[in-house]
MARBARO-335805 format. One line per field, with one value per residue (C-alpha): residue in three letters; x, y, z. Coordinates in pm, 1 decimal. Each point is the difference from the previous one (the first is absolute). Layout:
N
aa <- ala_...
px <- X_...
py <- Y_...
pz <- Z_...
end
This chain:
559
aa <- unk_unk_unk_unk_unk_unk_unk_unk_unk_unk_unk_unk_unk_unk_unk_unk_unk_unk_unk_unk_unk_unk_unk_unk_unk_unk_unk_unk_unk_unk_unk_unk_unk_unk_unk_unk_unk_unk_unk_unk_unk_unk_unk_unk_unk_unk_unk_unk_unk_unk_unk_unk_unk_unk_unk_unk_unk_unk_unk_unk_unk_unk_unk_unk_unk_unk_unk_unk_unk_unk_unk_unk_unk_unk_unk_unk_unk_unk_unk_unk_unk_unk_unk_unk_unk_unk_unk_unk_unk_unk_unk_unk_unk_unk_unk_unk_unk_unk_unk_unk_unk_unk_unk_unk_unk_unk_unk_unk_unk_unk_unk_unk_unk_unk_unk_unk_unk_unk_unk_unk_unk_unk_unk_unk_unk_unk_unk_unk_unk_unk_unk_unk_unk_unk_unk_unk_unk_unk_unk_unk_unk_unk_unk_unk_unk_unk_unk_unk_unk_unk_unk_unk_unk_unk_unk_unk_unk_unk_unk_unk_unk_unk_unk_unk_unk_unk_unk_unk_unk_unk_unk_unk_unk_unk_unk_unk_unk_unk_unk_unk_unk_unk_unk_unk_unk_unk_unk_unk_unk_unk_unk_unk_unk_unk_unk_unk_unk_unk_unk_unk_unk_unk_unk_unk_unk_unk_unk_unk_unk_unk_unk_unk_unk_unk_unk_unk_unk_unk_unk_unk_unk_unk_unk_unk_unk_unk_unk_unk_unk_unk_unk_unk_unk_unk_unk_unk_unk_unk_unk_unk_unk_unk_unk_unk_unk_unk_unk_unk_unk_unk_unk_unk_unk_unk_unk_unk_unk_unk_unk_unk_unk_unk_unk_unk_unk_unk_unk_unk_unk_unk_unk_unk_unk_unk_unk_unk_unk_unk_unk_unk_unk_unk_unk_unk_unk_unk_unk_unk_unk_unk_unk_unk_unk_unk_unk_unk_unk_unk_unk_unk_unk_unk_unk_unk_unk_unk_unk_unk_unk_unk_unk_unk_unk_unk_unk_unk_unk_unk_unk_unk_unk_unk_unk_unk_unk_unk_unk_unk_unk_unk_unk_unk_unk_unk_unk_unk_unk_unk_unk_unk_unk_unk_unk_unk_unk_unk_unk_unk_unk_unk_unk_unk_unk_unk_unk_unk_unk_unk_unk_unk_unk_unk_unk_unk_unk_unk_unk_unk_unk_unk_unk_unk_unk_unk_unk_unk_unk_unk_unk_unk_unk_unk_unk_unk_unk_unk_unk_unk_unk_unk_unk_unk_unk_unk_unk_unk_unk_unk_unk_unk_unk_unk_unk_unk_unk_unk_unk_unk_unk_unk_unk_unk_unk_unk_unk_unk_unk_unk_unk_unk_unk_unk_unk_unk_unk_unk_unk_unk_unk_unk_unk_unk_unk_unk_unk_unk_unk_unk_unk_unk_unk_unk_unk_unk_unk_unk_unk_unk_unk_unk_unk_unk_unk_unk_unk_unk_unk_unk_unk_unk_unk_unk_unk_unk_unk_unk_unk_unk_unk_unk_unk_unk_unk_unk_unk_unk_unk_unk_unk_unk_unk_unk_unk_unk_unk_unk_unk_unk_unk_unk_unk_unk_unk_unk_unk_unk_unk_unk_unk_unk_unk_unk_unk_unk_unk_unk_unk_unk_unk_unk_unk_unk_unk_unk_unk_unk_unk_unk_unk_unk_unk_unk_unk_unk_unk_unk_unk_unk_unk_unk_unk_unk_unk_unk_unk_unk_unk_unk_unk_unk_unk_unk_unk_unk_unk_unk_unk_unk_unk_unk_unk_unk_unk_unk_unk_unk_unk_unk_unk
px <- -5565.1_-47.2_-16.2_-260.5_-159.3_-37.9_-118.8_-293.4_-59.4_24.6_-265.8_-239.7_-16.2_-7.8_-321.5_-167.8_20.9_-170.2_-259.2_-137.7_-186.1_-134.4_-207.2_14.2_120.8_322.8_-5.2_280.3_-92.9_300.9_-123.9_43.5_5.2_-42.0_300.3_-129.2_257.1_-66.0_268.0_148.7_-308.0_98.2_42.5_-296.1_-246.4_-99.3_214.7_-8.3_237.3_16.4_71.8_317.9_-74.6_246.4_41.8_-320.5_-219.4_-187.8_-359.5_-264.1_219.5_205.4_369.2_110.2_351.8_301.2_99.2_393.0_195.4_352.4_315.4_177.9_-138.4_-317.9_-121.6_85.7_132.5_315.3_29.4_-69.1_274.3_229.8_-47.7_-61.1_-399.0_-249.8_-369.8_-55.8_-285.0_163.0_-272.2_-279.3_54.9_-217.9_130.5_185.4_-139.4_247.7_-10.0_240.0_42.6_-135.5_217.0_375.0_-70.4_-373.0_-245.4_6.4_397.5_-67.4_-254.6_226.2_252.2_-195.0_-164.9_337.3_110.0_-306.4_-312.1_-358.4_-70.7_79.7_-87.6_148.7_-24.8_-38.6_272.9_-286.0_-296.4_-240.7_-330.0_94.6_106.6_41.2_327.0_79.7_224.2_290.2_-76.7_188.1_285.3_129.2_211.9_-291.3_-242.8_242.7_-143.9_-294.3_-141.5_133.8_-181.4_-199.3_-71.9_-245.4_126.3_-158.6_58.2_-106.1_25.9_294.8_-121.4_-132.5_339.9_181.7_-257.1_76.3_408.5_-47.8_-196.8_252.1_333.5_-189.6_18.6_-363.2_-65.4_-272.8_-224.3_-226.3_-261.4_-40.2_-353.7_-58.7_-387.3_-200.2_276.9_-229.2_-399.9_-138.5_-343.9_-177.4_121.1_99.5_294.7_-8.2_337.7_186.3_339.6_166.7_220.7_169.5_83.4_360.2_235.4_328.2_-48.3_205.5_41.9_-364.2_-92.9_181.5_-158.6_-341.7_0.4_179.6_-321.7_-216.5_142.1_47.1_-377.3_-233.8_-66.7_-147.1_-150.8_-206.1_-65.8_-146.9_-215.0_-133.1_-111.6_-166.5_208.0_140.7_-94.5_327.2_-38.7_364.8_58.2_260.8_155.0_14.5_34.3_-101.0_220.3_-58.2_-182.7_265.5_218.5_-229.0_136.8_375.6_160.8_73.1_-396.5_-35.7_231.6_-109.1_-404.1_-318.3_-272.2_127.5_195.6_-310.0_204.7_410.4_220.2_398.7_201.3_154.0_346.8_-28.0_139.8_-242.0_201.0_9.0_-126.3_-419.8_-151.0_-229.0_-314.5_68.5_-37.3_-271.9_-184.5_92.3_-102.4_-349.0_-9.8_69.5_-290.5_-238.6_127.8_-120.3_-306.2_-111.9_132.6_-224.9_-348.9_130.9_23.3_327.3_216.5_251.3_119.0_148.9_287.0_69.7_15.5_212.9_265.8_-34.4_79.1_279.3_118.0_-60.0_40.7_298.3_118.9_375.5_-108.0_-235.6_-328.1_-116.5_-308.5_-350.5_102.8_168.6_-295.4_-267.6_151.9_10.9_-361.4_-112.6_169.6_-191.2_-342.6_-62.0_-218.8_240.5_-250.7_-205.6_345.3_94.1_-341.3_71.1_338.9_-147.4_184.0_363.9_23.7_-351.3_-69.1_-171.2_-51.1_61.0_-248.8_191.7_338.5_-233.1_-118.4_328.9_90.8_-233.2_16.0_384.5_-168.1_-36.5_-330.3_-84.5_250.7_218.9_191.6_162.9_176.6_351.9_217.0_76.0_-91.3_-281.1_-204.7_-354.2_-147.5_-346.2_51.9_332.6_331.1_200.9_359.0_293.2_190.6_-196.6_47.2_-237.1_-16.1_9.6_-319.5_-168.4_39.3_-178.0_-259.8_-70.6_-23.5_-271.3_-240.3_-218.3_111.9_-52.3_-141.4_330.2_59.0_216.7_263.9_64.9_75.1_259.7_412.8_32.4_-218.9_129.5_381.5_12.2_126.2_53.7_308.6_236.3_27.5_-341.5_-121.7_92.3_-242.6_-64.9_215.8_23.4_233.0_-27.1_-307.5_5.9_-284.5_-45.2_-176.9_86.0_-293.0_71.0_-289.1_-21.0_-92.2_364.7_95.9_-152.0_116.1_-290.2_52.7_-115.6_-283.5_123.7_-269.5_-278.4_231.2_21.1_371.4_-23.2_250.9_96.6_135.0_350.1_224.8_-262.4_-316.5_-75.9_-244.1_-298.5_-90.7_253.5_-76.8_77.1_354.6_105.9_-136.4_249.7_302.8_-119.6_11.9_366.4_120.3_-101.4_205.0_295.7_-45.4_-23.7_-273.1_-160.3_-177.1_-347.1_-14.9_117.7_-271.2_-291.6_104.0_-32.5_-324.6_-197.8_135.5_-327.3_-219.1_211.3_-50.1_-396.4_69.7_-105.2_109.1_-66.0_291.2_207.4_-87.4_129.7_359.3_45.4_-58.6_237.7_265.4_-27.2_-10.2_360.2_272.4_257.5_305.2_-113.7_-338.4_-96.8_-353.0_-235.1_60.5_380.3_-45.1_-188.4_244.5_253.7_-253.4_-50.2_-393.5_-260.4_-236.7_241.4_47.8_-381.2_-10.0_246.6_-221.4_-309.3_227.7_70.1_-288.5_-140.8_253.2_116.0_348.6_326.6_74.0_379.6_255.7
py <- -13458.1_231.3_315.4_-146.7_-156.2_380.7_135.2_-223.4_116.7_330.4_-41.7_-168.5_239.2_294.3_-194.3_-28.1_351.1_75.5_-234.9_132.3_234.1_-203.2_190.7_294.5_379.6_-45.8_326.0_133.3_324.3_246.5_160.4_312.3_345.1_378.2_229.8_379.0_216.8_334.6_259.8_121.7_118.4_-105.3_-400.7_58.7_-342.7_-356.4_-287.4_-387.8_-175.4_-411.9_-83.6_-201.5_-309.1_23.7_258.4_185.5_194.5_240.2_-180.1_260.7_275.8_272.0_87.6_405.8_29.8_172.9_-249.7_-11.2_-115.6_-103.0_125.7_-306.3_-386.8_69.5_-370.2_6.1_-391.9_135.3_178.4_306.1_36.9_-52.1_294.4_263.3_12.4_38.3_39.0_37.3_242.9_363.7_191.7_197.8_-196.9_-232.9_-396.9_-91.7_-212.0_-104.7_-64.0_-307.5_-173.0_-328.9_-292.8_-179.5_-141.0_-128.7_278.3_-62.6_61.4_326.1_67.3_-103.9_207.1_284.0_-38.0_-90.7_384.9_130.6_47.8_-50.0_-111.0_-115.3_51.8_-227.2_109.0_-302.1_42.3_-134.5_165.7_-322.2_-20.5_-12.3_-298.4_-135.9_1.9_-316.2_-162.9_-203.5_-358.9_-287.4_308.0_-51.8_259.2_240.7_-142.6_169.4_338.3_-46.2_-51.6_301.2_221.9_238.7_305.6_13.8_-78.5_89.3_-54.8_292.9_-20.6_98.3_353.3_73.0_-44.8_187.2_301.9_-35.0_41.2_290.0_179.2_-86.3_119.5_319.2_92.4_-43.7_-147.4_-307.4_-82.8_-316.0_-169.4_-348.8_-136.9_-358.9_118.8_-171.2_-313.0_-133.0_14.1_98.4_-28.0_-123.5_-134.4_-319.1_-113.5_-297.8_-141.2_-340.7_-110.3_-236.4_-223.1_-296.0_-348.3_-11.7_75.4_-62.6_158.5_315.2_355.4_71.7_-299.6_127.6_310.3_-108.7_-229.1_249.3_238.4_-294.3_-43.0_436.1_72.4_-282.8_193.0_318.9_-197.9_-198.7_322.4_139.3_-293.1_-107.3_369.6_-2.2_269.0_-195.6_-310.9_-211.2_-283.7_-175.6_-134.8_-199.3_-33.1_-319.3_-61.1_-250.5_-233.3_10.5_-340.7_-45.9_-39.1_-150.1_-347.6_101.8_-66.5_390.9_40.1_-308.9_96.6_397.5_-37.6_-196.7_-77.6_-117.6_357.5_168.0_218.9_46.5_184.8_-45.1_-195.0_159.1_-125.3_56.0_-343.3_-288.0_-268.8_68.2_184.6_90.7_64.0_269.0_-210.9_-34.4_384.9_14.5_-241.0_183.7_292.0_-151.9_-110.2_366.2_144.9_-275.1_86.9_359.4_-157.4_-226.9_280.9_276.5_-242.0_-4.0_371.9_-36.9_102.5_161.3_-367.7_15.8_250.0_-301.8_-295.1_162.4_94.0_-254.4_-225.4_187.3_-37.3_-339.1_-167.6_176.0_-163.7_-0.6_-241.8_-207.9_26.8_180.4_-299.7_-41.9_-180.4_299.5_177.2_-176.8_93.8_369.1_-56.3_-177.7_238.3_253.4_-165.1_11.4_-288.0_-201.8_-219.7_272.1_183.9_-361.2_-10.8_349.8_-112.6_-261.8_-232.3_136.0_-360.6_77.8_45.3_303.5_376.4_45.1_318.0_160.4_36.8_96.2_292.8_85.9_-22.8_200.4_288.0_43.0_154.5_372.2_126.8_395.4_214.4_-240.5_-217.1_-332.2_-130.5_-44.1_76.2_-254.5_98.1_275.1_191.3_135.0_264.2_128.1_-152.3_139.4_-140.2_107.7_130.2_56.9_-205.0_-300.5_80.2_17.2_398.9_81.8_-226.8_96.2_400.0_-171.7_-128.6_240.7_273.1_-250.8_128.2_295.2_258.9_55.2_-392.8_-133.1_-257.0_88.0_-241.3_290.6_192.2_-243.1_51.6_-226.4_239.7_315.4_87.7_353.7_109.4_365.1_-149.0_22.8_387.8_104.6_-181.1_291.8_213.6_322.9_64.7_218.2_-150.3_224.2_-47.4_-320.8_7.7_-184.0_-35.0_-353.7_-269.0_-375.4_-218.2_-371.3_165.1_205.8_324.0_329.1_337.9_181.1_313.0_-41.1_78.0_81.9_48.0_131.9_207.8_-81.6_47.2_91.1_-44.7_-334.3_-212.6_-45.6_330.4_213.5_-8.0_347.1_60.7_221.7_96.9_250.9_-97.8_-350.2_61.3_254.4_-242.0_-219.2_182.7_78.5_-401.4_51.9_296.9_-225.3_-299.4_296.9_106.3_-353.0_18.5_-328.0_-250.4_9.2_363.9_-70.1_-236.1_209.8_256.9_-291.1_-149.7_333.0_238.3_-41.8_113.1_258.9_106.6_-32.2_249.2_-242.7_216.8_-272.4_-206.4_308.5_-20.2_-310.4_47.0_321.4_-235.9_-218.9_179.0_310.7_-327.3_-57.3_26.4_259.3_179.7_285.0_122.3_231.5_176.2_-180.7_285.3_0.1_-415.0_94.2_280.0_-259.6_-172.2_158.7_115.6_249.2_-353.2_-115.2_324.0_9.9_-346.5_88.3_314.6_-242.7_-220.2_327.0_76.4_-302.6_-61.0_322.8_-147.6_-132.6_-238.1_-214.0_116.9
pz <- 1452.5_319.2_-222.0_-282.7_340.6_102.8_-309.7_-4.3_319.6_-47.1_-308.1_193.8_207.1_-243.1_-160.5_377.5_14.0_-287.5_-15.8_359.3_-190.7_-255.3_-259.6_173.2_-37.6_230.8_156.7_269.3_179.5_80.4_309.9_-12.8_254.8_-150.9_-28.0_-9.7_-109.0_183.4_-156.4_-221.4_-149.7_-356.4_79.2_257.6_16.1_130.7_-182.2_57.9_206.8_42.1_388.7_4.4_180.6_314.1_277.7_148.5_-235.3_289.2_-120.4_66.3_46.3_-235.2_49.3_-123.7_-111.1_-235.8_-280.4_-38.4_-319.4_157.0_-212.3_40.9_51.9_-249.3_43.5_359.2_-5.4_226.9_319.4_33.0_250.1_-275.2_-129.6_279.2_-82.9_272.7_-50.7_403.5_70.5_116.2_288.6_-234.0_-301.3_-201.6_20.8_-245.5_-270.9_-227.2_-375.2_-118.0_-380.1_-45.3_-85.2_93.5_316.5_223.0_57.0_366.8_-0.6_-106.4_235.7_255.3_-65.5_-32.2_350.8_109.6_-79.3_191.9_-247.6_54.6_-339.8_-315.7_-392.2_-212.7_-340.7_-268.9_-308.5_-242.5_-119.8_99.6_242.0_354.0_150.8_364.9_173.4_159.3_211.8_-158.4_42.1_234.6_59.0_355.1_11.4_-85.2_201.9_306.2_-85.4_-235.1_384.0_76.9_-241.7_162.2_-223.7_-276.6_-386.2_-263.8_-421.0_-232.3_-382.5_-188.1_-162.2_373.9_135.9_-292.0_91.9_353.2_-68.2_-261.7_262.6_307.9_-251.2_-100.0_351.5_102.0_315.2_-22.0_233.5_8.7_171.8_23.1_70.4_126.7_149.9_-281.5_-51.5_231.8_-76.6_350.0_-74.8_369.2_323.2_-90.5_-195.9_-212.6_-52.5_-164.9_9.7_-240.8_207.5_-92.5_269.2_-161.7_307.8_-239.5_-318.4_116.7_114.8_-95.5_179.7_329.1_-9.0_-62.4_353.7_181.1_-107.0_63.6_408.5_16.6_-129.5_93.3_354.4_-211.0_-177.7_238.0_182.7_-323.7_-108.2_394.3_-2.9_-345.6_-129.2_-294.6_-182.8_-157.6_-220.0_-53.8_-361.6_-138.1_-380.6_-176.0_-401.2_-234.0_-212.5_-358.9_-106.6_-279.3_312.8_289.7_7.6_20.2_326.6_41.6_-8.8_217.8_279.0_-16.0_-42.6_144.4_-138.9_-341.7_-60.3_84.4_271.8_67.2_163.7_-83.5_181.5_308.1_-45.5_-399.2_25.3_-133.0_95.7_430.2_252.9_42.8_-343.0_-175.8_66.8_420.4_9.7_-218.7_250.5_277.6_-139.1_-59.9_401.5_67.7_-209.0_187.6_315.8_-69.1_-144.7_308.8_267.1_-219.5_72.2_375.1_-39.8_117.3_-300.9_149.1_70.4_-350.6_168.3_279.5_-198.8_-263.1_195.3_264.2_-317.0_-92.6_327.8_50.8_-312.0_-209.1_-331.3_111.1_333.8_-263.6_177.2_-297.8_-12.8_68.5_377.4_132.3_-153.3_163.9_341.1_-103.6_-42.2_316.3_222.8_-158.7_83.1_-368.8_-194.1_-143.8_-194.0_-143.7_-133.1_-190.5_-150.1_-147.3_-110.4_-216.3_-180.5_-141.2_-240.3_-131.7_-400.2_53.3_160.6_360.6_14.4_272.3_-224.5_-304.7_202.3_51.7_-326.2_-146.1_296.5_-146.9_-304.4_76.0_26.1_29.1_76.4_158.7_-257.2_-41.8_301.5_-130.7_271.3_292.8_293.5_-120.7_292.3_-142.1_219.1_-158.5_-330.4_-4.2_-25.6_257.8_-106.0_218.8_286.8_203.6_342.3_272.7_32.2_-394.1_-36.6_279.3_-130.0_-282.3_100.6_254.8_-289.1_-175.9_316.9_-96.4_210.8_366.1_-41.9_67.1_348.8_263.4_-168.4_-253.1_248.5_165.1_-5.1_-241.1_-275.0_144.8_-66.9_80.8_-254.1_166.8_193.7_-347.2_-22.8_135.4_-310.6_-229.6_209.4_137.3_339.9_257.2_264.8_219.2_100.0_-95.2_-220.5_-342.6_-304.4_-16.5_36.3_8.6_-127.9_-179.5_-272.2_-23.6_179.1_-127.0_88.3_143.8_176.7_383.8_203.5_344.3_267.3_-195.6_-215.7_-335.8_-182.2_-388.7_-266.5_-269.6_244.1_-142.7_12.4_249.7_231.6_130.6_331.4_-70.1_355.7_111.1_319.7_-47.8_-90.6_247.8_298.8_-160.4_28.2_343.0_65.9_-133.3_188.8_313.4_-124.2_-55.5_363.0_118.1_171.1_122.8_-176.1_99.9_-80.9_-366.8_4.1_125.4_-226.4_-336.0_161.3_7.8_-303.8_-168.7_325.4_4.0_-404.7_70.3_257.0_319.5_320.6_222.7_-205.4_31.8_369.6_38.4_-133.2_231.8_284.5_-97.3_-104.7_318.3_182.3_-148.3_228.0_-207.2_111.1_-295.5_-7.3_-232.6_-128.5_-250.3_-208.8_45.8_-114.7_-292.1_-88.0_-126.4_-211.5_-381.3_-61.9_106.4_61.3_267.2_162.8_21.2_98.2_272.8_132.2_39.7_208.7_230.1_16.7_126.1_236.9_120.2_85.5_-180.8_-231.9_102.8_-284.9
end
């Protein structure tokens, strides 16, 4: 009795999800970022990839890296450490973005694994020739839950014959570099973002569930930041269905649906016969979209972030204060009208259309480039469906990359967006250590390895394996900054040698003045000449440099 009991559950539920789009073209968007393949020269091009929807996808940003087949663990569903593989970046070299077989075990366990054994990325080639598809998260798996949350490099799906090219090449012997490119994920068209999220009022319905109200309580400070300063504009949305009519006076439609099947939502215990049913969600998700309603003609609507997870806070489903009462105090502590948000409620028992869930309804239906909303919880930043892991910093890189550049608030600029991502092996970029100078750049939108400009002078090169000085000059008052570390000399002279290397390259004698004061000021058991100094240093320009400094001083430099 339980198990037919389940099936007809189970049905209903299959025929609420399809008749949610009614008539229409049902239409789910795989998101999806550009992989540029940039040698060899043969395989050389720009191929589709579909954003796997967990870790952090570096929205507005591009990543550079070598693509690596492993010899052993193809589909990458055990440890790495099993087998002796590591994928951890060596100094010089390109991350490692690494190439795995779809199929015997989750897509995020092989993620997993793979950033377990130290790579920045991962391909995961699909073992059917098929359009690309979106990888998910397993469903109501506690055990993966413990490191889906964990996920924090970028995943990616490419098609079958792309993957099979992508070996050939790697076994030949060539090595493959790729780019991945997340900049126009995210349309950035002005300086404001437009943004929804599709939440549900279901605190028990799971490990989904858990993460979406721990994202709720991590990002509603961001987010009120954002929308008090008029950088963004978020409209929350919620999903209901529709029980077919042939159906509507069953008790599974009765307990799951208001407004004579009109809109549902399952029941959170999948359990008709105790517990809070389908249709006590869908009503509190109705009191959530009028909250957002009423607190939007305050111009308040960043109240929507307080009563949501004051509510969640207050009134959990496991303490049963899942109800209107606990509600209504939610409400009043907020200041909010609590009249005007039951007038927009209307009627749940009513024979007819509450207009606010109709809207809803029909805003599931995907319009433009953004598709159906299928996929509980679903961020949409820009008419874009947001892929990849929902946690405070991931969405924030998101929606700070919707901002046309240079437009973006000082929140995009915060810890929480910036990573720095130069810590983890200079961030594959150009080095030299020992004058402590980098390539390296950390931004929101993802590192980049640009060579520097230090003081005026200008270093040239690709970023990644060099970055040459063009001045002469420049360089040889550097290693004159390190011969004084070498002779361990003091501090302040390092210093005033750092602060005023470019006066000195433009040849500024009153600059070169200053730092024969200082250092015949020096107190030194050693002295030497200026031109003895300079005679350690390699370089007609220093030697020249060093004559100037005689010159002008007519005494000795400390050695």
């Amino acid at each position: 009795m339980e198990i037919r009991r389940l099936h007809l559950l189970l049905l209903l539920q299959g025929f609420m999800l399809l008749s949610v789009m009614g008539n229409c073209y049902a239409r789910f968007v795989v998101e999806k970022n550009s992989l540029r393949l940039t040698s060899p020269e043969k395989i050389k091009g720009t191929y589709d990839s579909a954003i796997g929807n967990f870790g952090i996808p570096q929205y507005g940003g591009s990543m550079a890296g070598a693509v690596v087949y492993p010899k052993e663990n193809q589909k990458g569903c055990k440890s790495f450490d099993d087998f002796g593989i590591s994928f951890k970046s060596k100094p010089g070299a390109l991350p490692a973005f690494v190439l795995v077989d779809r199929g015997d075990c989750f897509f995020a366990l092989k993620v997993w694994n793979v950033q377990q054994a130290g790579a920045s990325a991962v391909l995961v080639a699909d073992d059917i020739q098929e359009a690309l598809i979106t990888m998910d998260t397993p469903e109501e798996d506690r055990l993966a839950a413990k490191y889906i949350e964990n996920i924090t490099i970028p995943s990616a799906l490419i098609e079958k014959k792309f993957g099979e090219t992508l070996k050939k090449a790697i076994s030949g012997g060539d090595m493959v570099n790729v780019n991945l490119d997340w900049r126009e994920s995210v349309p950035h068209p002005d300086d404001r973002v437009e943004y929804e999220l599709w939440t549900n009022s279901n605190d028990e319905c799971g490990v989904k569930c858990d993460m979406l109200m721990e994202f709720l309580k991590d990002f509603k400070g961001a987010a009120q930041i954002l929308e008090k300063g008029g950088y963004t504009q978020f409209t929350p949305h919620y999903i209901t269905w529709y029980c077919p009519q042939a159906f509507s006076l069953s008790r599974q439609c009765k307990s799951q649906c208001i407004n004579y099947g009109r809109y549902c939502a399952p029941d959170p215990e999948q359990d008709f016969s105790s517990g809070y049913e389908g249709k006590d969600v869908v009503i509190e998700n109705l009191r959530q979209l009028c909250v957002f309603k009423v607190a939007n003609e305050t111009n308040k609507p960043w109240l929507w972030w307080d009563y949501v997870t004051d509510f969640q806070i207050r009134c959990p489903m496991k303490e049963k204060k899942y109800n209107k009462e606990c509600a209504d105090v939610v409400i009043r502590a907020l200041g909010l009208d609590g009249k005007k948000i039951e007038k927009c409620m209307g009627d749940p028992n009513a024979d007819e259309d509450n207009p606010v869930l109709k809207e809803e309804q029909e805003a599931q239906v995907g319009k433009g480039s953004r598709g159906d909303v299928t996929i509980l919880p679903t961020l949409v930043v820009n008419d874009r469906q947001y892929r990849g892991k929902l946690a405070k910093g991931a969405v924030l890189k998101a929606i700070c990359a919707g901002f046309e550049e240079t437009t973006e608030p000082a929140v995009c600029l915060s810890g929480d967006v910036e990573t720095n991502e130069c810590l983890d092996n200079n961030g594959g970029c150009w080095q030299d250590k020992a004058t402590n100078l980098t390539a390296c750049k950390d931004t929101f939108r993802g590192r980049v390895c640009e060579c520097p400009l230090v003081d005026g002078v200008q270093f040239k090169g690709d970023g990644y394996s060099h970055c040459e000085v063009g001045l002469e000059g420049a360089k040889l008052i550097m290693e004159v900054v390190g011969m004084m570390h070498e002779m361990d000399m003091h501090t302040p002279l390092v210093w005033m040698m750092e602060m005023v290397n470019a006066s000195v390259l433009q040849g500024l004698k009153v600059m070169v003045s200053k730092i024969v004061k200082i250092l015949t000021n020096a107190k030194r058991r050693k002295p030497a000449s200026a031109l003895n100094v300079a005679a350690k240093i390699l370089g007609e320009a220093m030697n020249a440099l060093a004559v100037e400094i005689f010159c002008i001083s007519g005494t000795m430099i400390p050695a």
